[in-house]
C-alpha positions as CSV (number, residue, x, y, z in Angstrom):
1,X,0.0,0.0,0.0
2,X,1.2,3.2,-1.1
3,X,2.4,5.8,2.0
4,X,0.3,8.6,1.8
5,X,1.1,12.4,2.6
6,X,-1.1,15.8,2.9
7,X,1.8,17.3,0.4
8,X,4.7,16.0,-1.8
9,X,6.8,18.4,-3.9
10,X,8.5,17.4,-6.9
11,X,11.5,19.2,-7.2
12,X,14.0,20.3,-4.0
13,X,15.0,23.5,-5.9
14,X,14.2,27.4,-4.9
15,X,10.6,26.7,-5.3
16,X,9.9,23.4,-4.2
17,X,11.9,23.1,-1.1
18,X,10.7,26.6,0.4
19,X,7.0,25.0,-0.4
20,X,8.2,21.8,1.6
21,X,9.4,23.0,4.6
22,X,6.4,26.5,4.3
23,X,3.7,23.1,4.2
24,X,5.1,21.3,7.1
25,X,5.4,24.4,9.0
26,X,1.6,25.0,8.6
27,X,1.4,21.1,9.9
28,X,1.1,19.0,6.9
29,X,2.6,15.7,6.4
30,X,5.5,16.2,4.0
31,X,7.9,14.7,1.4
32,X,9.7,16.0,-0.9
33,X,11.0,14.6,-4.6
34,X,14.6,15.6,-5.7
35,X,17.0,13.3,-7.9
36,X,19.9,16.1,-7.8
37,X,23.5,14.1,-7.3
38,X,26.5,16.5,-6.1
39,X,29.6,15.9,-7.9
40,X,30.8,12.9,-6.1
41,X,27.6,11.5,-6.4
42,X,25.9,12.5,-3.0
43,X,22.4,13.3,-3.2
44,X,21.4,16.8,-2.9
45,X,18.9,19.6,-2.3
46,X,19.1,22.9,-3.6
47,X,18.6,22.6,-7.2
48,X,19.7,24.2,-10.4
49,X,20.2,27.7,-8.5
50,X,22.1,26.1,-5.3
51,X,24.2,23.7,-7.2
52,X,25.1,25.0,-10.7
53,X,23.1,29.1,-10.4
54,X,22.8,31.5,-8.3
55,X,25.2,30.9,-5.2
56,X,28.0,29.2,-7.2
57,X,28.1,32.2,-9.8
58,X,27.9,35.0,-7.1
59,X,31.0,33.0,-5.4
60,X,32.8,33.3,-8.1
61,X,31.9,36.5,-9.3
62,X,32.8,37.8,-5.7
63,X,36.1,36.4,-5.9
64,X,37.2,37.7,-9.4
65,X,35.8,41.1,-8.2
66,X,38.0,40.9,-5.2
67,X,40.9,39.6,-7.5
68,X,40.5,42.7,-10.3
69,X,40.0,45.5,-7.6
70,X,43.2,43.9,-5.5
71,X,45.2,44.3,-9.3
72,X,43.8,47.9,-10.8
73,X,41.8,49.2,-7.9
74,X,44.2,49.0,-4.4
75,X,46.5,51.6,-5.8
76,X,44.2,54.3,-5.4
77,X,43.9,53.7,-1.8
78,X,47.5,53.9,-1.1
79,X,47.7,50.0,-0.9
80,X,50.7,48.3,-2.5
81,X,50.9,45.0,-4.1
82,X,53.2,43.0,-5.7
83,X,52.0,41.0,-8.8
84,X,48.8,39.7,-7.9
85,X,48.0,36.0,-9.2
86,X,45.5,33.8,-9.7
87,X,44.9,30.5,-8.2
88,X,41.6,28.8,-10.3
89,X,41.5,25.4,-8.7
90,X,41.5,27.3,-5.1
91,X,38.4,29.5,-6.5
92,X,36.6,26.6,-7.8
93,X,37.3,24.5,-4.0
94,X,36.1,27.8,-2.4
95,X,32.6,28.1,-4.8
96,X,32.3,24.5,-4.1
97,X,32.8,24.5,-0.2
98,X,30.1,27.3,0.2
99,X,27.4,25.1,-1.9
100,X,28.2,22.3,0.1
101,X,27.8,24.2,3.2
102,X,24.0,25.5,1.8
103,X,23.0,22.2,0.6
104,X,23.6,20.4,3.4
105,X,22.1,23.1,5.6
106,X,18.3,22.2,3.7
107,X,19.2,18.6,4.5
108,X,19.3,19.7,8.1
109,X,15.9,22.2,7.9
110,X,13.9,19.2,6.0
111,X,15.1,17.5,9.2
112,X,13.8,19.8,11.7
113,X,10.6,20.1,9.9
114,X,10.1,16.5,9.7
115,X,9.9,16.6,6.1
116,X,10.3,13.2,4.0
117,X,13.4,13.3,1.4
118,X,12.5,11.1,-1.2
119,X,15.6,10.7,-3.4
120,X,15.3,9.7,-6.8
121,X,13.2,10.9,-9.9
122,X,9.7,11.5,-9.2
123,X,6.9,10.8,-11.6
124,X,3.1,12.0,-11.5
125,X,0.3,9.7,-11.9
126,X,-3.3,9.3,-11.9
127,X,-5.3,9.9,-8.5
128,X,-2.3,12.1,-7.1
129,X,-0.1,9.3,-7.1
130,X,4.1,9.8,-7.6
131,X,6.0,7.0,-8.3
132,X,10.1,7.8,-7.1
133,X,12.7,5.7,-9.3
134,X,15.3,6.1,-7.0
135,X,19.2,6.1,-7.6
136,X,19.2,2.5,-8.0
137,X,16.6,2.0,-10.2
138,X,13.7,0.8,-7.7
139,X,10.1,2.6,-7.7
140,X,8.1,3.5,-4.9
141,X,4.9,4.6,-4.7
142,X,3.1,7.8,-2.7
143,X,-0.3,9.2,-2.8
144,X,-1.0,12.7,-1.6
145,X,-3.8,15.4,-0.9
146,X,-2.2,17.6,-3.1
147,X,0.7,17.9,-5.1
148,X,3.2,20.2,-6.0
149,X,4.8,20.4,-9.4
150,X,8.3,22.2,-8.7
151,X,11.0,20.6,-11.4
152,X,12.7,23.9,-12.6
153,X,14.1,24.2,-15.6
154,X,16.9,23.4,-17.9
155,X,19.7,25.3,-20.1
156,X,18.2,25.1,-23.9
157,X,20.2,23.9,-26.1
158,X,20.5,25.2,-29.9
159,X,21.1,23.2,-32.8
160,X,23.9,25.7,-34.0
161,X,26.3,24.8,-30.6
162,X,25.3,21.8,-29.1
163,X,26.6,21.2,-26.0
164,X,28.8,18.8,-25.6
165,X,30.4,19.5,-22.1
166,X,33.8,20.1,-23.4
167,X,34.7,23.0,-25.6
168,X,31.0,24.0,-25.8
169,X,29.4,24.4,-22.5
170,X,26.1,25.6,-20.6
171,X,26.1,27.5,-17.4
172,X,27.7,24.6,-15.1
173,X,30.3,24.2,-17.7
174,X,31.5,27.6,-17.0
175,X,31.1,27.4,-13.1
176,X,33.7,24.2,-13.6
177,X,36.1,25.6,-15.6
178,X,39.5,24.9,-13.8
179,X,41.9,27.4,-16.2
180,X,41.5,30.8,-17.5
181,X,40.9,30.4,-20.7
182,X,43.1,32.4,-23.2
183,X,39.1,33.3,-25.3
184,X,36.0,32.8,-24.3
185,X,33.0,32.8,-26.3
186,X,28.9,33.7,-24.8
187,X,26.0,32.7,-26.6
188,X,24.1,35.2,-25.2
189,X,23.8,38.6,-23.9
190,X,21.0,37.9,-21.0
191,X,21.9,37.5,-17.0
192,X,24.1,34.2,-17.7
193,X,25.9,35.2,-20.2
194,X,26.6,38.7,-18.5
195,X,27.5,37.2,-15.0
196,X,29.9,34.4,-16.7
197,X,31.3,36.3,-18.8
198,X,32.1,39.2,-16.1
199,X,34.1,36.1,-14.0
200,X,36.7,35.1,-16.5
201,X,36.7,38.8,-18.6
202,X,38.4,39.8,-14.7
203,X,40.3,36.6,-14.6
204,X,42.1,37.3,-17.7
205,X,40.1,36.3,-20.5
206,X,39.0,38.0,-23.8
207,X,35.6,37.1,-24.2
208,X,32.9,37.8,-26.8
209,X,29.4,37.9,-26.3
210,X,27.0,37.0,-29.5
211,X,23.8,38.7,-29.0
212,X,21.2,37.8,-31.8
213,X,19.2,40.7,-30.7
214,X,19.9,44.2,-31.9
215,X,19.2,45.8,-28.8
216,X,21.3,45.3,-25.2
217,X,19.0,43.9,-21.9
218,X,15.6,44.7,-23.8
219,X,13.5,44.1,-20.7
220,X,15.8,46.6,-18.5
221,X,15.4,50.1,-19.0
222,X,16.5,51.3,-21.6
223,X,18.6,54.3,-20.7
224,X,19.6,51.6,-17.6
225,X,20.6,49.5,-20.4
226,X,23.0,52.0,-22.5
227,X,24.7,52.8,-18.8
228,X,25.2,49.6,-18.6
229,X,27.2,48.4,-22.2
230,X,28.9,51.6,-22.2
231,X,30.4,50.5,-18.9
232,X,30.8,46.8,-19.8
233,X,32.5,47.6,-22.8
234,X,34.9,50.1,-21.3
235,X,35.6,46.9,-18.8
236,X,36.8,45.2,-21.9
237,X,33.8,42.7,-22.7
238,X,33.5,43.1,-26.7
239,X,29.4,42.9,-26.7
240,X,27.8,41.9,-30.4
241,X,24.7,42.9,-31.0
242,X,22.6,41.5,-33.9
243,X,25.0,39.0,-34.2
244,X,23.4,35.5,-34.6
245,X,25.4,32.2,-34.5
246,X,25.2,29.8,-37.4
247,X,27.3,26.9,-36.9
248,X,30.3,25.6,-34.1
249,X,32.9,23.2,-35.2
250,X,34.9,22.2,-31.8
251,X,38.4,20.2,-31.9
252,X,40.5,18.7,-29.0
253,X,42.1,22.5,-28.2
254,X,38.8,24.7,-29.2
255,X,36.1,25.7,-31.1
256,X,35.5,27.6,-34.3
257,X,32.4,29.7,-33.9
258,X,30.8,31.4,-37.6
259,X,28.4,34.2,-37.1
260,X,26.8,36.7,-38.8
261,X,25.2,40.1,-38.7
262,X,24.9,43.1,-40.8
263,X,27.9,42.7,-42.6
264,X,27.8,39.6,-43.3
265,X,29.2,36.4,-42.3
266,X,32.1,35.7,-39.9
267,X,34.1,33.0,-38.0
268,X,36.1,33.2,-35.0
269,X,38.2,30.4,-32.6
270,X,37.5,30.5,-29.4
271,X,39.0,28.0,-25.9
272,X,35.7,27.7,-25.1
273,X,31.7,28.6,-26.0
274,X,29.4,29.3,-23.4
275,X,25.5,28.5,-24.5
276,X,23.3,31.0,-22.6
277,X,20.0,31.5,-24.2
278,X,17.5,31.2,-21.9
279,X,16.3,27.6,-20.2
280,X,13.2,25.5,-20.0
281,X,10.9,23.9,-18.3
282,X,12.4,20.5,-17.2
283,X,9.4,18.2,-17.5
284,X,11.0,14.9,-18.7
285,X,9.2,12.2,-17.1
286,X,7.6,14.3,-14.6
287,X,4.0,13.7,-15.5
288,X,3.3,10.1,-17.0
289,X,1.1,10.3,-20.5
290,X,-1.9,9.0,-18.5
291,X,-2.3,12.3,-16.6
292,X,-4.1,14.4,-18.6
293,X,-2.3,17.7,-17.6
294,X,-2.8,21.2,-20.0
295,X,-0.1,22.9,-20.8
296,X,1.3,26.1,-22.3
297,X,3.2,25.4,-24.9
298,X,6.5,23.9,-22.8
299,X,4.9,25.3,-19.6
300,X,2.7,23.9,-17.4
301,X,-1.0,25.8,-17.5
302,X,-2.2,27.0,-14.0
303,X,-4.7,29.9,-12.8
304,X,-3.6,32.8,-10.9
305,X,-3.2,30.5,-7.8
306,X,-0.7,28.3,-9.3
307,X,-3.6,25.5,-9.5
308,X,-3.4,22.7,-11.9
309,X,-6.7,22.0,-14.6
310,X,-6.0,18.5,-12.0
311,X,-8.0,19.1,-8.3
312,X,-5.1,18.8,-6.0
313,X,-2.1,19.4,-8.0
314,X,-0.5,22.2,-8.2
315,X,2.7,23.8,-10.5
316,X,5.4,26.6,-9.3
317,X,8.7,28.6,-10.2
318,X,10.4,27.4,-13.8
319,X,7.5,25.6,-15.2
320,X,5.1,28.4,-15.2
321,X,4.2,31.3,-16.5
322,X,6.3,34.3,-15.1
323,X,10.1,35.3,-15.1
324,X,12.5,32.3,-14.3
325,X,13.5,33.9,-11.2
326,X,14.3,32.0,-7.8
327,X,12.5,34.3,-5.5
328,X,9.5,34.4,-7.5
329,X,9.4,30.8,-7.5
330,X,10.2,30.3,-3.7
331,X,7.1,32.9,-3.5
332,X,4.9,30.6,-4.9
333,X,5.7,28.0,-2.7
334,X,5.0,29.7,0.0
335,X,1.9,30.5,-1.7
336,X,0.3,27.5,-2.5
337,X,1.4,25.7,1.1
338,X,-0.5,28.6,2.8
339,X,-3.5,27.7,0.3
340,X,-3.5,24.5,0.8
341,X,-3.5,25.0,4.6
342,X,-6.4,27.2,4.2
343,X,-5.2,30.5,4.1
344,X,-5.3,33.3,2.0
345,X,-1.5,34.8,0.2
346,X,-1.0,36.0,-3.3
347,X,2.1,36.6,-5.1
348,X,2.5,39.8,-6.6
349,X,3.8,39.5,-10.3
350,X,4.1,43.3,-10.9
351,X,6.6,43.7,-7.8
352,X,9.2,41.1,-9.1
353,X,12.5,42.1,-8.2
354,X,15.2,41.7,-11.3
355,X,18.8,41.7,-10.5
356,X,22.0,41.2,-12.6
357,X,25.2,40.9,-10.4
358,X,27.7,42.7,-12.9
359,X,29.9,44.9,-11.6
360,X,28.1,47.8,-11.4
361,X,24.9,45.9,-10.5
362,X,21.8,46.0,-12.3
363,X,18.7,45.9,-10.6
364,X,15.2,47.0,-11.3
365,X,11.1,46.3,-10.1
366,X,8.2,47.5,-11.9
367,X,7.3,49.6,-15.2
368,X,10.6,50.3,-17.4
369,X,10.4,54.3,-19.3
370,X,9.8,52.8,-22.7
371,X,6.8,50.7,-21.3
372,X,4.9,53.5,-20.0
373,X,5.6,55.5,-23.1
374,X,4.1,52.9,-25.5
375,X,1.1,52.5,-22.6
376,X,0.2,56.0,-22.9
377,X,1.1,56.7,-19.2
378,X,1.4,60.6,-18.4
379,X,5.1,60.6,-15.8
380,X,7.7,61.8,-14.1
381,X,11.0,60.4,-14.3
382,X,13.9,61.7,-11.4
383,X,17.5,60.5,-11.5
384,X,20.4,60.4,-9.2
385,X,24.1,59.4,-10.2
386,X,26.5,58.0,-7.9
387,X,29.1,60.2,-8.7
388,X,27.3,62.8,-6.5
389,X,26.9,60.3,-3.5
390,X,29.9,60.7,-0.8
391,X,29.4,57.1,-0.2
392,X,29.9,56.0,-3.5
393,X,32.9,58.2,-4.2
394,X,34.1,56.9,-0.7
395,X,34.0,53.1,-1.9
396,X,35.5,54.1,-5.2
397,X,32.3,52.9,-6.7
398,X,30.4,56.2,-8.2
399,X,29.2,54.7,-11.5
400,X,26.1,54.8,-12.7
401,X,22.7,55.8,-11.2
402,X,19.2,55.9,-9.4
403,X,16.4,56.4,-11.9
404,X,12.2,56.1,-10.4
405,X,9.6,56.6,-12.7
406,X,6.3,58.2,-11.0
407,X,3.0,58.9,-12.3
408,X,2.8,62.4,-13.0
409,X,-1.0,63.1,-11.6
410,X,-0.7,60.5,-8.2
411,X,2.7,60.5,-7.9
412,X,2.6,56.8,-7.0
413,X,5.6,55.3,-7.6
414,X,5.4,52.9,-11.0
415,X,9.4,51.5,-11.5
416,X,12.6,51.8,-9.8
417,X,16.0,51.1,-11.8
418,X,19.3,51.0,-10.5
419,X,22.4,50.7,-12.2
420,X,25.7,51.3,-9.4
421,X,27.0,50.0,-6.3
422,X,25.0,47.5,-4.5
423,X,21.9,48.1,-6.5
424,X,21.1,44.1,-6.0
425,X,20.3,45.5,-2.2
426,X,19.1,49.1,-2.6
427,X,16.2,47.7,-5.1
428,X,14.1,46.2,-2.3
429,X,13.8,49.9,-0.5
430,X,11.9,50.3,-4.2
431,X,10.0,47.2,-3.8
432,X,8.8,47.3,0.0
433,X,7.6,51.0,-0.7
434,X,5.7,50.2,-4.0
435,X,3.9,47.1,-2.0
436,X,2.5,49.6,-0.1
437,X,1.7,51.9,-2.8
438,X,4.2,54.3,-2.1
439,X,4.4,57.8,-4.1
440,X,7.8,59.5,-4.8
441,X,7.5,62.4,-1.9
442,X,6.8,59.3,0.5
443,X,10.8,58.4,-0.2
444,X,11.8,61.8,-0.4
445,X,10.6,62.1,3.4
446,X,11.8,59.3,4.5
447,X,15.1,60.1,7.1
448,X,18.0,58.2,5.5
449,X,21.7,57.7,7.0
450,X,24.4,59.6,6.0
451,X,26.6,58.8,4.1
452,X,25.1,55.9,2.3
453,X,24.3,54.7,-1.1
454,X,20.8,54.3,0.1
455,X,21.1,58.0,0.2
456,X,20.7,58.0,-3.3
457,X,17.6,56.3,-3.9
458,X,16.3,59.2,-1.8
459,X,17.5,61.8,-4.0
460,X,16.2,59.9,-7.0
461,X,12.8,60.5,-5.3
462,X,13.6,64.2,-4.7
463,X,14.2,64.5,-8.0
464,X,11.0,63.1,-9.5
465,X,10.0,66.8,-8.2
466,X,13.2,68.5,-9.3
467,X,14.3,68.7,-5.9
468,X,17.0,66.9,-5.5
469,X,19.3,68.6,-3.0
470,X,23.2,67.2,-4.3
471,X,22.5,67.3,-8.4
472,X,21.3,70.0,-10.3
473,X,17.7,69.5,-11.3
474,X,16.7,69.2,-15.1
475,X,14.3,71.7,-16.1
């Protein structure tokens, strides 16, 4: 007889480990479905973003930061060096240790919460039944009261550079990579291809991004966006816009890469190629053919409360609709536990933070300039640079700026966009005001420490009015 559970999650990523251990909270029976091996062939929780994502590429983009500022920045300070060098296998051991230290840390919270792991590949049947093929190749079977559909996503692959894990390489390729290489090639001009190629452009290498699109981050702002490639390009990153790939031809020692744009076609060589197009949903067997489950297109099809067309079933983070975000996922999972516990939560999709951890940051929540142009909106727009903030000039960081966009009648606040200095955390100042429907002058009021970057973010709002108090207001 098959055990049987209030909850099982399929999927021990962002989304469908934070709905695990939100449902037992709320005192539901739980288990929860992941198949993830480490490495050494250990299993793990965590994910795509834990494992191969999101901590592993801010490790190493926090150590080649560290390593370019301690070769062209300590001077500046009065702080001499000899020659600086690079020790790649220590960088790799250090990225490694820290994901080691997280995963294992949801091991001990599903623990604590009493929370079933069920290790293997997990398969949804009819009458809310999951059969687990575990590591071995045996299958167990579990019924539940609901279900939760959580199995993330996966790096898509393009017929013009498959990815062969050697000389052509997806995201985990490049968080592996145990030399600097000489070239590096990026598929890609997105938050992958910017972060990866960011870590080894500091390291050493020349790298080349292929954009197939002729514009540069078309869902950031767009003046946001030309602050950012004029910096990125002055960093040395050689960013190709309307430049599509046609065709990769890899050897033992590298990869020939031909590409064309408006002048026609090209080919360069390249150590390595980094695919970084986008991902999708990873739904290989994760719902057998006798579940009759709707989909959109490669997504799975749920309403506004991340319910199933299936009573009981439910689908969150990569595999539906919605940015491919972590923390929007792990909001849904909080979500739909809470709902099935019979209480009321929402997610709020026009609130989603968006982050890119170049260096400057990016960061951004809510309407863009361009957007409320084409929707007719009647706005303010006030901006702040960093190279008027003390605190910024202090930290030898004063690039970039503060730009919020307010209606022009309520003044409520419609989109925040930082480009500078820490921008990943200044952003939520934007986002927990706007949840509560904040205007601009509400920010202007607000007291904020000096000297700060936060500061910033305050004149930004100041100068929705023309106010600002350390830039000279556009008339």
């Amino acid at each position: 007889m098959a055990k049987k559970y209030d909850v099982i999650v399929i999927g021990g990523g962002p989304a469908g480990y934070v709905a695990a251990i939100r449902a037992a909270q709320l005192g539901l029976k739980t288990a929860c479905v992941e198949k993830w091996l480490s490495p050494e062939g250990d299993p793990v929780l965590g994910g795509t973003c834990l494992n191969v994502g999101c901590i592993p590429s801010k490790a190493l983009l926090e150590s080649s930061h560290h390593f370019a500022y301690a070769k062209d920045g300590f001077s500046a300070h009065g702080i001499k060096m000899g020659g600086v060098g690079i020790d790649v296998e220590q960088m790799i051991a250090r990225k490694d240790g820290i994901v080691k230290q997280l995963t294992g840390g949801i091991a001990q919270l599903f623990k604590a919460n009493k929370i079933d792991w069920l290790q293997g590949e997990g398969t949804l049947f009819p009458e809310r039944t999951v059969k687990v093929k575990d590591h071995m190749g045996e299958v167990s079977e579990y019924q539940a009261d609901n279900i939760i559909l959580a199995a993330g996503s996966t790096p898509i692959d393009i017929g013009a550079a498959p990815i062969d894990g050697k000389r052509v390489i997806d995201s985990a390729g490049a968080l592996a990579l145990t030399e600097v290489p000489k070239r590096l090639g990026v598929i890609g001009g997105g938050v992958i291809g910017l972060e990866m190629a960011s870590v080894w452009s500091r390291l050493g290498s020349e790298v080349v991004i292929f954009e197939a699109m002729d514009s540069f981050l078309a869902g950031a702002d767009a003046g946001i966006a030309r602050d950012a490639l004029r910096s990125f390009t002055k960093q040395g990153l050689d960013v190709r816009l309307g430049a599509r790939v046609l065709s990769t031809v890899t050897s033992k020692k590298d990869v020939k890469v031909t590409y064309s744009n408006t002048e026609g076609e090209h080919a360069e060589t390249f150590d390595y190629l980094l695919v970084a197009v986008g991902r999708t949903p990873y739904t290989t067997n994760l719902v057998d053919p006798s579940v009759d489950l709707v989909m959109d297109g490669p997504r799975v099809h749920v309403d506004g409360n991340c319910a199933t067309n299936i009573p009981g079933v439910w689908a969150i983070g990569d595999l539906v609709r919605g940015p491919m975000l972590a923390h929007k996922g792990s909001e849904e999972g909080v979500a739909v536990a809470e709902r099935i516990a019979g209480k009321y939560s929402f997610v709020d999709y026009d609130l989603v933070p968006f982050v890119i951890y170049t260096a400057p940051e990016i960061a951004w929540v809510g309407k863009t300039e361009q957007a409320c142009k084409q929707e007719g909106l009647d706005i303010k727009v006030g901006s702040f640079p960093f190279a008027a903030s003390g605190r910024a000039r202090a930290m030898d960081a004063a690039e970039g700026q503060v730009k919020i966009i307010a209606d022009a009648k309520s003044d409520k606040i419609l989109g925040v966009h930082i480009f500078g200095p820490n921008a990943s955390e200044l952003i939520h100042e934007a986002v927990v005001g706007m949840s509560f429907d904040a205007s601009a002058e509400d920010i202007a009021r607000i007291m904020h420490a000096h000297p700060t970057l936060a500061e910033s973010v305050k004149e930004a709002a100041l100068a929705v009015h023309k106010e600002a108090i350390h830039a000279v207001n556009k008339k």
